[in-house]
ROVEX-977158 format. One record per residue (C-alpha): chain; residue number from 0; x, y, z; residue in one letter. Coordinates in Angstrom, 2 decimals. Each point is the difference from the previous one (the first is absolute). Layout:
// ROVEX-977158
   chain     n        px        py        pz   res
       A   NUM         X         Y         Z     a
...
// end
This chain:
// ROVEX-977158
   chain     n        px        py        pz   res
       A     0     38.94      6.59     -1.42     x
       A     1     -0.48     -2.71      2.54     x
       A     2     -3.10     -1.99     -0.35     x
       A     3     -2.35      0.35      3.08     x
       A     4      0.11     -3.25      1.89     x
       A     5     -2.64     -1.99      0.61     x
       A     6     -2.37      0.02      3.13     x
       A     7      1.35     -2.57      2.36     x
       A     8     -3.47     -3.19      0.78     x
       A     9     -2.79      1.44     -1.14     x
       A    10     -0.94      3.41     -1.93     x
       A    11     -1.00      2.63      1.93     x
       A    12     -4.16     -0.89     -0.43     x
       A    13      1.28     -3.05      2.07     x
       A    14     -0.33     -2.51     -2.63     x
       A    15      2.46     -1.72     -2.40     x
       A    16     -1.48      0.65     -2.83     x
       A    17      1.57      2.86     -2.47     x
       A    18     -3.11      2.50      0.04     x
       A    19     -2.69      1.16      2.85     x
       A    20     -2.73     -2.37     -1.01     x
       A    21     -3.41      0.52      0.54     x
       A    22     -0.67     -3.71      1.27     x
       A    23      3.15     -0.01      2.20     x
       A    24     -1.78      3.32      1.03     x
       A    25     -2.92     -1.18      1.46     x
       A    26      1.91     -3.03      1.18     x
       A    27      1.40      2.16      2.48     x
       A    28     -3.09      1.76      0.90     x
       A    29     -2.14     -3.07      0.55     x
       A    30      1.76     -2.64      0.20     x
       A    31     -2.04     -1.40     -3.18     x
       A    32     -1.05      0.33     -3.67     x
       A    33     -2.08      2.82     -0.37     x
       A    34     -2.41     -0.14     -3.29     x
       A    35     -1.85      3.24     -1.49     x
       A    36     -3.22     -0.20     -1.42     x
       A    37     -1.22      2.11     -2.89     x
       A    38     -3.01      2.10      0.35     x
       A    39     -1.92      1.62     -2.54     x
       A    40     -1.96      2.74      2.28     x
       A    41     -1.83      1.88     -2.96     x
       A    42      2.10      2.88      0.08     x
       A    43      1.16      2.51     -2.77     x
       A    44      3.11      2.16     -0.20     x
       A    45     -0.27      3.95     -0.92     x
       A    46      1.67      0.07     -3.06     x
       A    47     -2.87     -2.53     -1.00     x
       A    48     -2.84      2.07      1.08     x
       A    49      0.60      3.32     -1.34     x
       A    50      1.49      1.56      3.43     x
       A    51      3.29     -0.01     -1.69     x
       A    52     -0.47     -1.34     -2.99     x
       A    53     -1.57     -2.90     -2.08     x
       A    54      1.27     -3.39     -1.23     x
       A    55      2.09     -0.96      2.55     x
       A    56      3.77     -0.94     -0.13     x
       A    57      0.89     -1.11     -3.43     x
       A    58      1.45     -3.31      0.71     x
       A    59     -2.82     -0.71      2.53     x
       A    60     -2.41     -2.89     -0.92     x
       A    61     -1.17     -1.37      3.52     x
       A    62     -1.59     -3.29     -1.43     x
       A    63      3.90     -0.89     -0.40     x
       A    64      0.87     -0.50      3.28     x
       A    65     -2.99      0.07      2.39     x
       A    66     -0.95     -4.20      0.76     x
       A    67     -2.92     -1.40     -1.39     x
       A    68     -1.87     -0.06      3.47     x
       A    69      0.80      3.71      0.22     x
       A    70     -2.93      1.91     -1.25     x
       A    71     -2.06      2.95      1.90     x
       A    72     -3.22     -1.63     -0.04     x
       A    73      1.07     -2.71      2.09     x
       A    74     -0.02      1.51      3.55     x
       A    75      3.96     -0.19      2.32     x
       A    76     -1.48     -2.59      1.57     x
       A    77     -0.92     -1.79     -2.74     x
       A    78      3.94      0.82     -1.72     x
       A    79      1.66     -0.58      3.18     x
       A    80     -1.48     -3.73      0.39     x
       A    81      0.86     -1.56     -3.73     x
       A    82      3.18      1.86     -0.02     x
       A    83      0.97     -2.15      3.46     x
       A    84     -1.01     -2.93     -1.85     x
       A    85      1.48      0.68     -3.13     x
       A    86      3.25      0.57      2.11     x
       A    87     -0.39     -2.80      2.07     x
       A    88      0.09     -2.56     -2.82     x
       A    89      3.07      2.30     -1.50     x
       A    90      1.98      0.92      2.98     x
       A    91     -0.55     -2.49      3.04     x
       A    92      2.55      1.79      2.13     x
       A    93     -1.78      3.36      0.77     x
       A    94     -2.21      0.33      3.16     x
       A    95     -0.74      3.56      0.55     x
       A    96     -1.42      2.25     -3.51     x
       A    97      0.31      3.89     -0.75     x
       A    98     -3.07      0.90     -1.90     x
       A    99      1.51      2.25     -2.83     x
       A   100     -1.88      2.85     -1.19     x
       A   101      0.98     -0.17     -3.87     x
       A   102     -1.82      1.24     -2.67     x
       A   103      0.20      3.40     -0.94     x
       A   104      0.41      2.94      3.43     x
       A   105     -1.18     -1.87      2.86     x
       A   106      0.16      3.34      2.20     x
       A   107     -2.52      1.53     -2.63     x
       A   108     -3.05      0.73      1.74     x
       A   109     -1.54      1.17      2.88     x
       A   110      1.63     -0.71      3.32     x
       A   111     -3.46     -1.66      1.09     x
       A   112      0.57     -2.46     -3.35     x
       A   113      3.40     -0.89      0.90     x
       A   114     -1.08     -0.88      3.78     x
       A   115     -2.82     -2.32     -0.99     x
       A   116      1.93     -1.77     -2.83     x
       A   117      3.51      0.26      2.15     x
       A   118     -1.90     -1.17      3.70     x
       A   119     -2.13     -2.99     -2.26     x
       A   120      3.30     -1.24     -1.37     x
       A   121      1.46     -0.17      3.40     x
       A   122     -2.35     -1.56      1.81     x
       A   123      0.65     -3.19     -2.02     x
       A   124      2.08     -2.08      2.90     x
       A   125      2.44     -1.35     -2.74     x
       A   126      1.58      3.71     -0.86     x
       A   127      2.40      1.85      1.84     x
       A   128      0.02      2.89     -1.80     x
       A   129     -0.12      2.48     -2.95     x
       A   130      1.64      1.22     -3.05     x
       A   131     -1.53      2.58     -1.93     x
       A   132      1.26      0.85     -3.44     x
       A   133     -1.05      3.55     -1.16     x
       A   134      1.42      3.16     -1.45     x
       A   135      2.33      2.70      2.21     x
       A   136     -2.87      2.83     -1.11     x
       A   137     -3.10     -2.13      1.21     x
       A   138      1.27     -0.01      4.31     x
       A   139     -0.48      2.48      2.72     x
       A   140      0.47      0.55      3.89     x
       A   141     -3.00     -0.67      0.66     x
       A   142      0.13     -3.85     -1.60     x
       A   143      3.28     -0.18      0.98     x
       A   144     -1.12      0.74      3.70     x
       A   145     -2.52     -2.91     -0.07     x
       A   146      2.64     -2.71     -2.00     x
       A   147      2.63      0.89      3.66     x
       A   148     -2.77     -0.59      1.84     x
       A   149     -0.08     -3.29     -1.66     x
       A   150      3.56     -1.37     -0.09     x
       A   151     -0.06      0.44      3.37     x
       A   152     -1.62     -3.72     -0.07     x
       A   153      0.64     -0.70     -3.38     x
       A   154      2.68     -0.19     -2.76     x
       A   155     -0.71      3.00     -1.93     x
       A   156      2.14      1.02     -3.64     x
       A   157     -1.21      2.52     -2.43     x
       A   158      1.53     -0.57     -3.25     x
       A   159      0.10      2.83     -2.49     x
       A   160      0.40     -0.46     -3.95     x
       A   161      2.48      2.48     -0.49     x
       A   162      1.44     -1.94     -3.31     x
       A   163      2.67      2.47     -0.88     x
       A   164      2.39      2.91      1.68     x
       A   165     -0.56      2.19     -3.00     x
       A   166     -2.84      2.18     -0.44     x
       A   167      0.64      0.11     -3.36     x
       A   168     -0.75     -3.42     -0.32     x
       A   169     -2.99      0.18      2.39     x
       A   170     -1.56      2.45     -2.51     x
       A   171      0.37     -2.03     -3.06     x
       A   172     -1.45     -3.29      2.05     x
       A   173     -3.02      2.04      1.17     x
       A   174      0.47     -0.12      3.79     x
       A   175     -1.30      3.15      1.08     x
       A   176      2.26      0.67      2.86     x
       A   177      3.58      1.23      0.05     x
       A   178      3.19     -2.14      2.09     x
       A   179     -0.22      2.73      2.04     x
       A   180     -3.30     -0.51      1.15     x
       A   181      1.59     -3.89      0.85     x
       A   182      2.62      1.42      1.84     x
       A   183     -2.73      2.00      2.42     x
       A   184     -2.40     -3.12      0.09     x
       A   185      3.06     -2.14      1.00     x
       A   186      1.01      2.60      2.45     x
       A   187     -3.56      0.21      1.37     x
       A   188     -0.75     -3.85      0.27     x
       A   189      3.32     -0.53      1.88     x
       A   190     -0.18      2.36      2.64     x
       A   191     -3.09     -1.38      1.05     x
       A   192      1.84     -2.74      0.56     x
       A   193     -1.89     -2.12     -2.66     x
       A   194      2.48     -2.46     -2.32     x
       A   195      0.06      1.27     -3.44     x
       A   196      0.73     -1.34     -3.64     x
       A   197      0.30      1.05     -3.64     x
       A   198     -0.28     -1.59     -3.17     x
       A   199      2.09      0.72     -2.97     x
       A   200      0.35     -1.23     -3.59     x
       A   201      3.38     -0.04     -2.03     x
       A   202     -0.35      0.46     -3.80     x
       A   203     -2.61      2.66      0.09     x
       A   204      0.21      1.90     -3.40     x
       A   205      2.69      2.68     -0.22     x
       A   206      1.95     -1.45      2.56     x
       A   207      3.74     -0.74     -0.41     x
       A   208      1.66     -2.84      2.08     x
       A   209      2.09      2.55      1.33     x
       A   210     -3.40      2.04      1.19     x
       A   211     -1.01     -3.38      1.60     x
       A   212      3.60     -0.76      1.72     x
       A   213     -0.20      3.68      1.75     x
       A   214     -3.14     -1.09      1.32     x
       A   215      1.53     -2.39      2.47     x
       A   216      0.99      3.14      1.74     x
       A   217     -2.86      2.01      0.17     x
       A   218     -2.22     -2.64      0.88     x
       A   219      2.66     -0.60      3.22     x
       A   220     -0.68      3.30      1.06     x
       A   221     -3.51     -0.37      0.53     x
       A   222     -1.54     -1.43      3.55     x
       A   223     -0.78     -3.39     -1.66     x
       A   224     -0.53     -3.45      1.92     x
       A   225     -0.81     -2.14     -2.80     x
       A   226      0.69      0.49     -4.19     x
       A   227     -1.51     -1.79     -3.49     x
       A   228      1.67     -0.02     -2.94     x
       A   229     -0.74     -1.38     -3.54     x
       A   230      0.50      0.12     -3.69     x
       A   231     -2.73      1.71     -1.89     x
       A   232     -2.25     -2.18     -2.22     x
       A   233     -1.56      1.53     -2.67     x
       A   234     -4.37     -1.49      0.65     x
       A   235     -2.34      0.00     -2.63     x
       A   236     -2.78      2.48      0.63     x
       A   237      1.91      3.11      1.37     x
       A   238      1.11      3.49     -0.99     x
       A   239      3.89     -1.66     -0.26     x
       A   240     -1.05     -2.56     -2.58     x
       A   241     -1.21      2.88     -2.28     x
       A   242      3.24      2.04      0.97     x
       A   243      2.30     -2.90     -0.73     x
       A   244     -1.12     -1.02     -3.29     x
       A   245      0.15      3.30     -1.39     x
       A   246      3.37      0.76      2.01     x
       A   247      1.56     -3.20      0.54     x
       A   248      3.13      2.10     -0.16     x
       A   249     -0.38      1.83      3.39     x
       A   250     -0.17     -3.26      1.96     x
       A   251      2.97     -2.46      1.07     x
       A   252     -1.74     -3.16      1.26     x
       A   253      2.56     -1.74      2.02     x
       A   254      0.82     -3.94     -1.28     x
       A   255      0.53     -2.84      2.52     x
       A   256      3.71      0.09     -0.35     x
       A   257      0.18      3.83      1.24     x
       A   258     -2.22      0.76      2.47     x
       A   259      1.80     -2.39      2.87     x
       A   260      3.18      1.93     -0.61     x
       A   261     -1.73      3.45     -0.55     x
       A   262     -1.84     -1.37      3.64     x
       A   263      3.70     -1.11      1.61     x
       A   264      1.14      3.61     -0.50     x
       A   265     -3.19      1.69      1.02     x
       A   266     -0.19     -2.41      3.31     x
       A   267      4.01      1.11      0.90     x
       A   268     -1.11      3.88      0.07     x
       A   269     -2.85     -0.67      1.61     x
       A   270     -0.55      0.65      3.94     x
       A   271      0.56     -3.30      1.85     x
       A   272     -2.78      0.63      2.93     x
       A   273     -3.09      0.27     -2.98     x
       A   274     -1.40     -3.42     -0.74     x
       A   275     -0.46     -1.23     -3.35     x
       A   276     -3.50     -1.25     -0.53     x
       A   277      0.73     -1.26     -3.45     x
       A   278      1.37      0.57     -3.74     x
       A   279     -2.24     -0.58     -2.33     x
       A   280     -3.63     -0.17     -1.41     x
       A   281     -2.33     -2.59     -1.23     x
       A   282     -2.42      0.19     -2.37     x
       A   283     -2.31     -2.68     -1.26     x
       A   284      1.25     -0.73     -4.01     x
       A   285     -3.40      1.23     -1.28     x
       A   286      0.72      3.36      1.09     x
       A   287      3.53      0.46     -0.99     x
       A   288      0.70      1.97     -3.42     x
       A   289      3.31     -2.15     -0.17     x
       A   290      2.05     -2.85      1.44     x
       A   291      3.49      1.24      0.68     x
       A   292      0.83     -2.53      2.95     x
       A   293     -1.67     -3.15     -1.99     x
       A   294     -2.37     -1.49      3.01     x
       A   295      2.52      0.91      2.84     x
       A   296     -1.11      0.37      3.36     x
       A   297      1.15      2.51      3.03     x
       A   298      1.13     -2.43      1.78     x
       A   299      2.69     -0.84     -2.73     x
       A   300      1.55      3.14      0.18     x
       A   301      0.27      0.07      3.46     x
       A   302      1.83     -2.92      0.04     x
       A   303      2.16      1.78     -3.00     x
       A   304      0.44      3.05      2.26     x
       A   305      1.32     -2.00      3.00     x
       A   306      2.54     -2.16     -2.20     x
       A   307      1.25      3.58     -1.71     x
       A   308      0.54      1.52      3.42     x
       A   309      2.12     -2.90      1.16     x
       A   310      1.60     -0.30     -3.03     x
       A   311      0.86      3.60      0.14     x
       A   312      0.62     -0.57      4.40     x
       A   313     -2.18      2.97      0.58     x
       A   314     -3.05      1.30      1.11     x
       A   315     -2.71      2.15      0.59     x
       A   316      1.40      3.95      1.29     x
       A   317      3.40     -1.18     -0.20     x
       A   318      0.63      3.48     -2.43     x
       A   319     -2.29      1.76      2.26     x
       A   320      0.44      3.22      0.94     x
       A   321     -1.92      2.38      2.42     x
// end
């Protein structure tokens, strides 16, 4: 079979580099860097609170990601100005900030909640915009009514943690909701004409690599503007750590050495016009059960990625298939 040449200048997300990249992304949009900032609202998620269920998602430990500003008694004010400074000192390039709803299901509450919290966070004159992380069972037309009325003026991008295609993975990881019900949020969020994302995590328990690989075409099918990958991590504290020490069978962590490749092949299915926000996780090392990539950073396997897919001369949706 003759190999599929290679786009002629740039790819077709008009950049040179080998995937749709999330900074080249907002390159485009702006002109500029644009930097998110964490917020820690105070909200909850309904397979916390009994709705749906208690506990949570058992890999979920929020201390392990949220930034130590990032704490609900601190007001989004309060968040939004030491996260600029924080950034400033870290990333001198960016101008404009998205505040970034985070922790936990930011679309949880009342619509009158989500208006103060959402209007206070854009009044700062440094952000431009909004991401809100939360759940695919936790939206409705009526908040999605009010978040058009908004990106009308503002960047707007609701990002749902969908973490696997397979219900019966969601099940055994707690989530509450079905992929069906992400399919119909997705569907819902994007006719409004409001940018969507997802989250997903390779490795979950149960999972074969194969599972994962077909995932690069489901997740194509979806109305998508922006994706996150990473590796699971097994964090002290959670319903997983239990589960893996008494199973340690069921899971297949991936090492450094595979997950680029595993990546490559996942990145050649995958549709070319959905940007890649990143591929991996970071956890500080006190929360981490175990140390499988030594003290590696994300931005080392980017680098690895990028230096596989030229090895390799291809890139991202070049096995894509509608």
């Amino acid at each position: 079979m003759k190999r599929e040449e290679k786009p002629v200048g740039t790819y077709p997300w008009g950049h040179s580099r080998r995937f749709n990249a999330y900074s080249n992304y907002f390159s485009r949009l702006y002109g500029s860097r644009i930097q998110k900032l964490s917020l820690d609202a105070g909200f909850t998620c309904p397979n916390r609170d009994g709705s749906k269920g208690t506990g949570g998602c058992t890999y979920c430990n929020n201390n392990a990601f949220n930034p130590s500003y990032c704490v609900p008694e601190k007001s989004v004010t309060r968040q939004l100005e030491e996260g600029i400074a924080f950034h400033r000192k870290r990333y001198r390039k960016a101008r404009k900030y998205l505040a970034y709803f985070q922790a936990y299901s930011n679309t949880y509450a009342p619509l009158e909640t989500l208006q103060r919290l959402y209007g206070e966070a854009l009044s700062h004159p440094d952000v431009a915009g909004l991401v809100i992380g939360t759940r695919p069972d936790c939206i409705d037309r009526e908040k999605l009514a009010y978040l058009k009325e908004i990106s009308e003026t503002h960047y707007v991008s609701v990002e749902y943690g969908i973490e696997s295609c397979y219900d019966k993975t969601l099940k055994r990881i707690n989530r509450g909701h079905s992929f069906n019900d992400a399919r119909e949020a997705l569907s819902a969020t994007s006719e409004m004409g409001i940018r969507t994302g997802a989250h997903f995590i390779f490795g979950l328990p149960g999972e074969t690599r194969e599972e994962m690989l077909a995932e690069a075409g489901i997740i194509s099918a979806l109305p998508l503007d922006t994706v996150k990958f990473h590796q699971l991590q097994i964090i002290r504290g959670t319903a997983m750590e239990k589960e893996y020490r008494e199973h340690p069978e069921d899971f297949k962590l991936f090492s450094w050495e595979e997950y680029p490749d595993f990546l490559v092949s996942f990145l050649e299915r995958l549709n070319p016009r959905i940007v890649v926000e990143r591929f991996t996780g970071e956890a500080p090392p006190e929360y981490l059960l175990s140390f499988p990539w030594g003290r590696k950073r994300s931005s080392e396997i980017v680098g690895f990625i990028e230096r596989r897919l030229e090895e390799l001369d291809t890139w991202q949706g070049r096995l894509y298939k509608p």
